[in-house]
N, C-alpha and C positions, 0 to 999 in steps of 0.2 A: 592488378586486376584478379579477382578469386575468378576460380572455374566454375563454382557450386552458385548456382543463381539465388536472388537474395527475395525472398517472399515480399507482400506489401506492407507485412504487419510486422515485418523482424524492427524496423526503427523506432517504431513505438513499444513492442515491447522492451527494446534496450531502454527504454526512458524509463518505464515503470519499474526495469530491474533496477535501475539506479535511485528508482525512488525507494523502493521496499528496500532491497540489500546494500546500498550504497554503491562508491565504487571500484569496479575492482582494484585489486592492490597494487600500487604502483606505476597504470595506468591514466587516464587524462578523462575526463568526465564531462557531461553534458553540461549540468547547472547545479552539480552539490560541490562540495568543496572536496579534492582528490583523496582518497584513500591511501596511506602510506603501505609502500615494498612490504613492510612489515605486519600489514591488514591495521595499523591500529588510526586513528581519526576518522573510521569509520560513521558516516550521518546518516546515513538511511533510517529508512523507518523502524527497521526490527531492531538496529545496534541500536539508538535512541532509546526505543521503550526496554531495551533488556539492559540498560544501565540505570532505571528507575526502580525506586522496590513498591509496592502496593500503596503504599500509605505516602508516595508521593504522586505516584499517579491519582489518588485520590482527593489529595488538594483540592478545595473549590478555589478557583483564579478568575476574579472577574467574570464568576458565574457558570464557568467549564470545569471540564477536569481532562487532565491525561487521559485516563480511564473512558471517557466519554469521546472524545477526541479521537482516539484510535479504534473503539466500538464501530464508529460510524464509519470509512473506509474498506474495513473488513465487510461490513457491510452490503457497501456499495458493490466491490469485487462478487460478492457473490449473486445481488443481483443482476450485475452483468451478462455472470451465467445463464441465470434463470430466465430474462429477457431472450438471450440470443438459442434459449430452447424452448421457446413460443410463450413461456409465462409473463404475462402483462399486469401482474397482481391484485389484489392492491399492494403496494409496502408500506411496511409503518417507518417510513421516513424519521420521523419527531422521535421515535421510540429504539432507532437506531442508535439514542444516544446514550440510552438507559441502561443498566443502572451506571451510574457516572462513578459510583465508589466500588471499590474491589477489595476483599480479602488478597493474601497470599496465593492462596488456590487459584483464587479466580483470577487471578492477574496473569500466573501460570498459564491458565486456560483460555484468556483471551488473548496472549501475545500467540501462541497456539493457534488459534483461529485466524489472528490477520495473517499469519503464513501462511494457514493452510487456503483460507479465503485467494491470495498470490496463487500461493502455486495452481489451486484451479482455475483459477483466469486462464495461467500460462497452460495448463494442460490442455483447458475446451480451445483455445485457439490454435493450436500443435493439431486439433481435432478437424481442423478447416482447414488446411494449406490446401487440399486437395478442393476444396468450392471456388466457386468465383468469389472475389473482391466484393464486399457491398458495402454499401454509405453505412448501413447499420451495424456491422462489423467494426470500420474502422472507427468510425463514431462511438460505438460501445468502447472501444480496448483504449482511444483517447481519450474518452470520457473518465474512463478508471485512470490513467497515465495522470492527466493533471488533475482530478480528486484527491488521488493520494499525496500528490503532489501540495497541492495545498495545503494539505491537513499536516503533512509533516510538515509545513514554515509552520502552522499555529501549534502545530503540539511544541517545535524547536522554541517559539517564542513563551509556553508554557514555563518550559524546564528552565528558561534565560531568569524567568519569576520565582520557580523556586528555590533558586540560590541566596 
């Protein structure tokens, strides 16, 4: 039994770290496949896309791309934010997938962004331990949990295609 009491949101955010960073090393994991002692089988979202280079994330596969596929997540993440600090948008949904091909740079810049996108989830909700619990709270941070979650089986079922 910990002494330190456990928030409402720490389980959910463990699922999303396992989704974005994989799992940790050598420990037992929710639903990717374990991460070895050694960090390496790492699946998560970021180790995934930063074993891709530009011009495979770029592939068009059955009308997607890497590139597009992890645009949109990053996305989501940071709408989350912007919802849970009163902005109800509009968002360009359809345009979160855009542009679907990447140089070098930009690939750079956009595996960049889905972390940075993570890490602010994880930070505005570190910002709320101290409010009350609400449906829209936990509903935003699961909502992101299994988003990304998804997105990484189709980005994984991408890279399965470009072998």
């Amino acid at each position: 039994m910990t002494d330190s009491p456990v928030h409402a949101l720490d389980g959910i955010l463990d699922i999303l770290r396992e989704a974005v960073d994989g799992g940790r090393p050598g420990q037992g994991t929710a639903f990717l496949d374990g991460t070895n002692a050694d960090g390496t089988g790492n699946h998560g979202l970021l180790a995934t896309l930063d074993a891709l280079s530009a011009e495979q994330a770029s592939c068009d596969l059955h009308g997607a791309t890497v590139a597009g596929q992890a645009r949109h997540p990053a996305f989501h993440m940071e709408v989350v934010v912007r919802w849970q600090q009163g902005e109800r948008g509009p968002f360009d949904w359809q345009g979160s997938f855009q542009p679907a091909q990447v140089t070098p740079a930009e690939w750079d810049a956009l595996r960049a962004r889905v972390r940075a996108a993570y890490d602010g989830l994880v930070a505005f909700v570190n910002t709320q331990r101290a409010q009350p619990v609400t449906g829209d709270a936990t509903g935003g941070l699961s909502g992101a949990a299994c988003h990304v979650a998804y997105y990484l089986g189709a980005i994984r079922q991408l890279v399965k295609a470009l072998a």
